[in-house]
Each structure stands twice: as C-alpha cells, then as structure tokens.
C-alpha positions as CSV (number, residue, x, y, z in Angstrom):
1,X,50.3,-7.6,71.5
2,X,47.4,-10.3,70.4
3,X,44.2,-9.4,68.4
4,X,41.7,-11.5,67.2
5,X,42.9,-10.9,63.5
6,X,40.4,-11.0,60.5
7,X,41.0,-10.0,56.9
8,X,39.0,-6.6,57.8
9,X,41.0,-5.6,60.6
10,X,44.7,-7.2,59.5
11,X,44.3,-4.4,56.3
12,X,43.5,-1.4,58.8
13,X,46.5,-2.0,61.4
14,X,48.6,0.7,61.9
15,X,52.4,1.1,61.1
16,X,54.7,1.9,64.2
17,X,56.1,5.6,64.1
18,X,59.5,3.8,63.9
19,X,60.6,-0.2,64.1
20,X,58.2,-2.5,63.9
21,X,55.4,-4.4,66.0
22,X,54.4,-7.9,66.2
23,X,50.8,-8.6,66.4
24,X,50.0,-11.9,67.8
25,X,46.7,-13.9,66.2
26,X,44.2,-14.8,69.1
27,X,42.7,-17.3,67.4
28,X,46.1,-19.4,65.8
29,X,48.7,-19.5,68.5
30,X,52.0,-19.2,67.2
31,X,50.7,-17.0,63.7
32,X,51.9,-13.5,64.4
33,X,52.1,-10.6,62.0
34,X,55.3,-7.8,61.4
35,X,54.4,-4.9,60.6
36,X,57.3,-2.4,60.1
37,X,57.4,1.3,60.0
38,X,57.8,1.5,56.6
39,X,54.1,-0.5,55.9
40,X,55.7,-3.7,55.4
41,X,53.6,-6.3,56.6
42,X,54.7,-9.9,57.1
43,X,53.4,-13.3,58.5
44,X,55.3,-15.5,60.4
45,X,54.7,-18.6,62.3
46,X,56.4,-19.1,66.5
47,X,57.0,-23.3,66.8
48,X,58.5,-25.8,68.6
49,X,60.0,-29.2,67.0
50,X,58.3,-32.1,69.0
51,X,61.2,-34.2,70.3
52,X,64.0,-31.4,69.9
53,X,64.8,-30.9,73.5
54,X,67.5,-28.6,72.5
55,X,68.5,-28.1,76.2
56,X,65.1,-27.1,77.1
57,X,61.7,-29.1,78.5
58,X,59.9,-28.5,75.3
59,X,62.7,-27.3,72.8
60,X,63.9,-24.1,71.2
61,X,61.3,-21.2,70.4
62,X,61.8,-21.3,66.4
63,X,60.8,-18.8,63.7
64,X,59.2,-19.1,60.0
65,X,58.5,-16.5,57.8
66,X,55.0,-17.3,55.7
67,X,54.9,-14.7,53.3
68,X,53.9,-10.7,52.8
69,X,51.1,-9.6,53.3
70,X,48.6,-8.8,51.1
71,X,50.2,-11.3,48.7
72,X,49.6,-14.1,51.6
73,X,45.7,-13.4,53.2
74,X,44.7,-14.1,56.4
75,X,43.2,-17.6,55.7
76,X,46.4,-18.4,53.5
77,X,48.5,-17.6,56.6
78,X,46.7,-19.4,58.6
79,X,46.9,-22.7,56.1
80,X,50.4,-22.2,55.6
81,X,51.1,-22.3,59.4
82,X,48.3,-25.4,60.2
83,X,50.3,-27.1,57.5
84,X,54.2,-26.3,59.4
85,X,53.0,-27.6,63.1
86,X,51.8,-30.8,61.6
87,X,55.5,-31.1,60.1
88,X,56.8,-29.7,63.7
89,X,54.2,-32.1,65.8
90,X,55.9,-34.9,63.6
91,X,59.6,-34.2,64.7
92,X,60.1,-32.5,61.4
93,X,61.4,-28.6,61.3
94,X,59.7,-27.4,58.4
95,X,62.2,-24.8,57.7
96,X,65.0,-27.2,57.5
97,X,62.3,-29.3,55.3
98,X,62.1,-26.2,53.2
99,X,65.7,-25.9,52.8
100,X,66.2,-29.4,52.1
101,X,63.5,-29.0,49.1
102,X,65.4,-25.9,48.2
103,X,68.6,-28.2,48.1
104,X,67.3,-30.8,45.9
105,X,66.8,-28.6,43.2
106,X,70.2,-27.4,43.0
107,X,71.4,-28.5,39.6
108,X,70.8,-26.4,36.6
109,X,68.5,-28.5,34.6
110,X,65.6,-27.5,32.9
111,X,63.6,-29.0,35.2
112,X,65.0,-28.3,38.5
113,X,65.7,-24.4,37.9
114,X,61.9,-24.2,36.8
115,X,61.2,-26.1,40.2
116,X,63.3,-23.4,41.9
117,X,62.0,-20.9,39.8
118,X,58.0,-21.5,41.5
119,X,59.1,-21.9,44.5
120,X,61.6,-18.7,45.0
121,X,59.5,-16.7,42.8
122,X,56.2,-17.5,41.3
123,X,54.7,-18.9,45.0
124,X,55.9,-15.7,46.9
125,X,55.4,-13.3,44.1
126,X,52.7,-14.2,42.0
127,X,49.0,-15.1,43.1
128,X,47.8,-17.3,40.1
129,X,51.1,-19.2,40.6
130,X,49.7,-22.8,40.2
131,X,48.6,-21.5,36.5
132,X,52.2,-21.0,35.5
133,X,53.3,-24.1,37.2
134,X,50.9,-25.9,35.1
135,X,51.8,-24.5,31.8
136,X,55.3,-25.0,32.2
137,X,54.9,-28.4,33.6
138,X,52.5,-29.4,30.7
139,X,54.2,-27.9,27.6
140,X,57.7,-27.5,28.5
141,X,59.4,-29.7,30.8
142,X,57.9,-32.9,29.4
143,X,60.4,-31.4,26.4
144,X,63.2,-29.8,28.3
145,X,63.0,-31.8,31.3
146,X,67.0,-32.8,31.3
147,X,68.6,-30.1,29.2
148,X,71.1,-27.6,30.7
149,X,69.2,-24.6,31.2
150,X,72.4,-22.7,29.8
151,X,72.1,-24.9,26.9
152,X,68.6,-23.9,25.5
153,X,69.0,-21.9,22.3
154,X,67.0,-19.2,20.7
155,X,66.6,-22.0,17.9
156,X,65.1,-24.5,20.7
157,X,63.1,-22.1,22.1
158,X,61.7,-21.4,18.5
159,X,61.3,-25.0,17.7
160,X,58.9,-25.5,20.9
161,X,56.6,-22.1,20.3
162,X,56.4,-23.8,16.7
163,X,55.2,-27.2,17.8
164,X,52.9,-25.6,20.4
165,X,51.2,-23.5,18.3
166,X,50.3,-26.4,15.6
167,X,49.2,-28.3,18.2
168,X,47.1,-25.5,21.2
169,X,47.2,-22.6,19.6
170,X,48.6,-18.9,19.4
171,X,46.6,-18.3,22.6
172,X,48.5,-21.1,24.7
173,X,52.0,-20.7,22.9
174,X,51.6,-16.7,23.8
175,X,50.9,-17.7,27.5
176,X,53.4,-20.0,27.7
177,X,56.4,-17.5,26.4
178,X,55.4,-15.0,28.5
179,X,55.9,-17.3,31.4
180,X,59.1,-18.7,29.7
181,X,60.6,-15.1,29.9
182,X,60.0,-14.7,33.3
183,X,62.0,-17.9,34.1
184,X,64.8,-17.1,31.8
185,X,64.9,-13.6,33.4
186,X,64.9,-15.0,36.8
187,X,67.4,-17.3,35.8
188,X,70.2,-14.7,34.7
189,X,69.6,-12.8,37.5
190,X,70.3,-16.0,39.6
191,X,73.7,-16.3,37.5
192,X,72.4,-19.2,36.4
193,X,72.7,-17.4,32.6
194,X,74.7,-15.2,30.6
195,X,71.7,-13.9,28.7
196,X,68.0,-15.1,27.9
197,X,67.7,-17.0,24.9
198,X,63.9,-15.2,24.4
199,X,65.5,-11.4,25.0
200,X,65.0,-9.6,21.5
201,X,62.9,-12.8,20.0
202,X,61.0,-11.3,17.4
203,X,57.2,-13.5,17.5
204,X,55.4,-11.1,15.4
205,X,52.2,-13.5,15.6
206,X,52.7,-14.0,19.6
207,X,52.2,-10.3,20.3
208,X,49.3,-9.0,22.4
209,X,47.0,-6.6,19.9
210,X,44.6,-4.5,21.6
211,X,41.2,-6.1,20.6
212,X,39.6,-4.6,17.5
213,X,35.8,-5.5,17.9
214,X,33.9,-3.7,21.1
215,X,30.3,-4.9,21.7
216,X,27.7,-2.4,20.7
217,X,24.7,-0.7,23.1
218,X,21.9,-3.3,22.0
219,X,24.5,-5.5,22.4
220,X,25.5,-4.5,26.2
221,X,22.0,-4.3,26.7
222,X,21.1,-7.9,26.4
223,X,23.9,-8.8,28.2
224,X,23.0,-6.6,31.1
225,X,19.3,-8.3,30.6
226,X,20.7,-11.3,31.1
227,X,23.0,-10.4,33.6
228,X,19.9,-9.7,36.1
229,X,17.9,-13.0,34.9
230,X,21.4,-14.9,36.0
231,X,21.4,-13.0,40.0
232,X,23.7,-13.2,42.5
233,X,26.7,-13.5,42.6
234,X,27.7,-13.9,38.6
235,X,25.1,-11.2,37.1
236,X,26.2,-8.7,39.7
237,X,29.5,-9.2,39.2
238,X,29.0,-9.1,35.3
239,X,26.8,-5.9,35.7
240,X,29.8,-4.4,37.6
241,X,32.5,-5.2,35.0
242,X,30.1,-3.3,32.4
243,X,29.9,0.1,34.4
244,X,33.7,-0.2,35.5
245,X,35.6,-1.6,32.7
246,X,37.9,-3.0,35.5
247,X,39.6,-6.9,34.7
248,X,37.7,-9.7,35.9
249,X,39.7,-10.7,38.6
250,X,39.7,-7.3,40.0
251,X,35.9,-7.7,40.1
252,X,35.5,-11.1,41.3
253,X,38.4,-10.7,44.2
254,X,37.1,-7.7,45.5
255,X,36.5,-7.4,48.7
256,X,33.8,-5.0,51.3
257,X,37.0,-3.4,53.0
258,X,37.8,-1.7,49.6
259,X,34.2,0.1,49.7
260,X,34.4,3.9,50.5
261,X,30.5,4.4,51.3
262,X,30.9,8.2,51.7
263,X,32.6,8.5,48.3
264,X,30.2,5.8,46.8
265,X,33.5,4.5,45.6
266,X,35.6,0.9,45.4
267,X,39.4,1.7,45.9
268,X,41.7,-1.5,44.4
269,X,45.1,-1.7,46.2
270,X,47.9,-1.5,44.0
271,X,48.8,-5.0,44.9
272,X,45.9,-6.3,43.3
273,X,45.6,-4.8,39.9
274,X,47.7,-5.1,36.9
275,X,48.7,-1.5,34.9
C-alpha cells in the first residue's frame, strides 16, 4: 500500500484487525511505515548497497528499522532515511555501520557505556536526548572518562555532585544526577553492574520541592498584557500556558491534529506529556 504520508494523516492510520500492514511513503521511496494490530507503529527504511551485487543486478533488497513512531515524526523519519542512502549510495550498509558503532563501544568504561547508553537508550527513548548527552559529556566524562563503570563508588559519585554544585549550581548538579541514575540503571540492567552506586543516595539538597511562591492575579494580569503586546507565536503560546497550566513543552510542541473542534478541546497523547 503507498500513501502520500504527512504528520496529519500518519497519526490517523488505522491498525489491521490482526497482523500488521506496511504503508509505503509516496513521496520517499524506500521509507515505509509498520503498523501492527496491536497500535504499534514503526518506521523503517527498503535499500540497496551500491556495489553489493549480492548475486543480483542491483544487490539484495535490505531492511532498517528507524525508530517508533510517535517518538520518531514524519520529518525525523524521513532525515533518518536521507541520511542511510547517502551511506548505502556510498557502498556503505548503514546497518552494518551501526553495528560497527555499536561494537566500538564495547568496553565498560565510563565513557563508552555512557556512549552506548545514548545510543541504545536515550536516542530511541528520549526526545530531548541531545540535552542529556550534553550534560553528561560536559560534567561527567571529562571526570570519569577512563574509570571502570563497575568501579565508580557512592563516595565518587558524591565527590563529583560536590564539585558541581560549587562550581554550577544545585540546579545543574540535580539535572545531572537525575540523568546519572538513568545510566547507572540502564547499566545494571545491561549486566554491566551489580547495583547502582546512586540507588538509596540520600541528597537532601538535590530533591525537587514543589515550588512555594505562585504569581498573584495582578500579577497574571500584566503578564497576560504583555503576552498580547508580544503576538504571535510566543504571547499565544504564553496566554495558553496561563488558562491550561500544562508544561511548556506540551504547549509549544502541540500540534492542530490534537484539536477536537467539537469538544472545543486539545487532547495530548500520552507519549508526549510527563505525569
């Protein structure tokens, strides 16, 4: 089956009574997207190796799997998949490229298992990835870079939220546990640990604390004032966030397919909003 997919469309496809169905895009050749009976939708990307004759004219039909979708839009599928047929127009399979990647970051260092860590986990999972890849490769590998990731103690991990907090903040060193967890967490799951050095870790000062202050009415009021001075698309957005209460991101990543016009309601999809 081909369609000429767009965001709008891709989110209203039907799931199969039972199996699944592949839904070719019109528009990218080779870009198709899974969807199974069970909802599951996933992108993938149809290529042939340039130069890999494999007993054929042209080579060996070959498969890559981009990434679920919503996690993975439209656009970001079709990115993914621009960037895999340069690799295959250039002789290169890109899923034996992604292996190889994958295989280089096989030792248990600090460093390589946070490599591993963004690219099994945060990339597929986790939209702001390239903010946790940041903070960890900023604060904490620069530190860590060749330690034994089994060899980081409670006491190291101590020493480093110490030292970050002198020298960023409460703000930063909270962010950059929270991440640290994850990755220690990931990492025992992986086998790669017995136990997380941050499990149990008692950082009193690093807690999140439900803010104290709210803004009053005159307050609001100006800010709402202000809000229409600004215009499109920041005041709206900001007028929004006051009659919702929803998180920025919710607000600013919204998009028209979400709109129920007959309820005069916005649905978010639980893929896109934190509880």
């Amino acid at each position: 089956m081909q369609l000429r997919l767009t965001e709008k469309n891709v989110a209203k496809i039907e799931r199969p009574i039972r199996g699944r169905v592949e839904i070719a895009d019109a528009l990218f050749p080779g870009l198709v997207l899974r969807v199974s009976d069970t909802g599951k939708r996933t992108w993938a990307l149809l290529y042939r190796v340039a130069g890999a004759r494999d007993g054929t004219l042209k080579g060996r039909l070959r498969r890559m799997t981009l990434g679920p979708y919503p996690l993975h839009s439209l656009d970001a599928a079709r990115t993914k998949a621009r960037d895999a047929l340069k690799k295959a127009e250039q002789g290169i399979d890109p899923v034996t490229d992604r292996q190889n990647e994958l295989n280089s970051l096989s030792t248990t260092t600090f460093e390589a298992v946070c490599a591993k860590f963004i690219v099994l986990y945060a990339k597929p999972n986790v939209e702001t990835w390239p903010n946790i890849e940041r903070l960890l490769n900023q604060h904490v590998a620069p530190v860590w870079r060749t330690r034994q990731i089994d060899g980081i103690s409670r006491a190291v991990v101590h020493e480093l939220l110490d030292e970050l907090i002198q020298r960023r903040g409460v703000g930063r060193a909270r962010e950059v546990r929270k991440h640290l967890s994850k990755l220690f967490n990931w990492a025992v799951d992986r086998g790669m640990l017995a136990a997380s050095p941050i499990a149990g870790m008692r950082r009193p000062e690093l807690a999140y604390v439900a803010r104290e202050r709210v803004l009053s009415m005159i307050e609001l009021r100006r800010i709402w004032d202000a809000a229409i001075e600004l215009g499109y698309p920041f005041g709206s957005m900001i007028r929004l966030l006051l009659l919702t209460g929803q998180r920025r991101s919710e607000i600013a990543n919204s998009r028209r397919i979400w709109l129920h016009s007959d309820l005069r309601a916005m649905e978010i999809p639980a893929s896109e909003y934190k509880t």
